[in-house]
C-alpha positions as CSV (number, residue, x, y, z in Angstrom):
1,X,82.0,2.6,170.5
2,X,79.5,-0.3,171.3
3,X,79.3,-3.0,169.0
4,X,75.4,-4.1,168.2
5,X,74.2,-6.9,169.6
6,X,71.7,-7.9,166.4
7,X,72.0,-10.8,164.4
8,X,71.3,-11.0,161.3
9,X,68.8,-13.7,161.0
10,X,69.2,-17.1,159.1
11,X,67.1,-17.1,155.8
12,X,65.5,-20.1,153.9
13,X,63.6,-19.4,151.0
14,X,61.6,-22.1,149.1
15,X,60.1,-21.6,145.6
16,X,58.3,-23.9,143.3
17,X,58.8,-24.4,139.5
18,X,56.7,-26.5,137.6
19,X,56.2,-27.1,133.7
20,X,53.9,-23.8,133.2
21,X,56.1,-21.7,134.0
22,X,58.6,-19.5,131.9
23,X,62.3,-20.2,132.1
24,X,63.2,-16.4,131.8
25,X,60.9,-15.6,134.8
26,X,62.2,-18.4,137.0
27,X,65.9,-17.2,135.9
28,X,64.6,-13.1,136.9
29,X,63.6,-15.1,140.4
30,X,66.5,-17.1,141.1
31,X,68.6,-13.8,140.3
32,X,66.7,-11.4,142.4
33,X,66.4,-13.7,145.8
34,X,70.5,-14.8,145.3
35,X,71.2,-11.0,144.8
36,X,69.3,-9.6,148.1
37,X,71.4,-7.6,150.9
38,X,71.1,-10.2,153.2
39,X,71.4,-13.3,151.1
40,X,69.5,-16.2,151.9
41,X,71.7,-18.8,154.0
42,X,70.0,-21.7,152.0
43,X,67.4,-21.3,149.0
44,X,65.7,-24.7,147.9
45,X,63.9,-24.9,144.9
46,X,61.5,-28.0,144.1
47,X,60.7,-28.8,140.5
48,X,57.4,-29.8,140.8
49,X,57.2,-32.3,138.4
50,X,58.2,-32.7,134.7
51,X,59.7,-29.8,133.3
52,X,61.2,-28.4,129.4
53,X,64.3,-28.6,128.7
54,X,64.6,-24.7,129.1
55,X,63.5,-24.9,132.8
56,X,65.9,-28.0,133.4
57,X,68.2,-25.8,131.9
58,X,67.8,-22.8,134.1
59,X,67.9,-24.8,137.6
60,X,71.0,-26.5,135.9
61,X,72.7,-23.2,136.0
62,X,72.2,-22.9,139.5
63,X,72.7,-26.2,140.7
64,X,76.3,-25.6,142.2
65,X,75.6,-22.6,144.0
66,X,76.3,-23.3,147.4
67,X,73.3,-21.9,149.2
68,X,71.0,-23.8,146.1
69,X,69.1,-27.1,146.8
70,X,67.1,-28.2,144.1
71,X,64.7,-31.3,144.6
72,X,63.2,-32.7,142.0
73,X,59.2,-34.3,142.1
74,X,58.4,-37.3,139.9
75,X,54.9,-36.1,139.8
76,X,52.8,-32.4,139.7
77,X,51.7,-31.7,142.7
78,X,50.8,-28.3,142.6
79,X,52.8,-25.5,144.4
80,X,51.5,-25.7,147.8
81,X,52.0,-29.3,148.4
82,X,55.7,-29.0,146.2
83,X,57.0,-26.3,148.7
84,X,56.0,-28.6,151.6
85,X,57.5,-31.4,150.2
């Protein structure tokens, strides 16, 4: 029997948090895109700016995963310009 010759293909994903969002939706998020049948090879998250303690506390959860990269933004810059960052 032949063997297939596709790869599966490396997968970044990048996602913003900022301040308005709500810790139990970014948790849902994180969750979903770590739980996919063809995990993502690296996932980087950027906290765009200040967040609550309840969002810090969420990306803390996740901070030792080893495909998680979190990078943190002194200022809001809005979620375009955060994913870019």
């Amino acid at each position: 029997m032949r063997k297939s010759s596709l790869k599966i293909p490396k997968i970044t994903v990048v996602m913003a948090v900022w301040r308005g969002d709500e810790p139990a939706q970014i948790r849902m998020a994180i969750d979903s895109i770590l739980h996919q049948t063809h995990s993502a090879n690296e996932f980087i998250i950027v906290q765009d700016g200040p967040v609550s303690n309840d969002i810090a506390a969420v990306l803390h959860a996740y901070k030792n995963h080893p495909s998680v990269q979190i990078f943190p933004l002194s200022v809001n810059q809005g979620r375009g310009p955060a994913r870019n960052h």
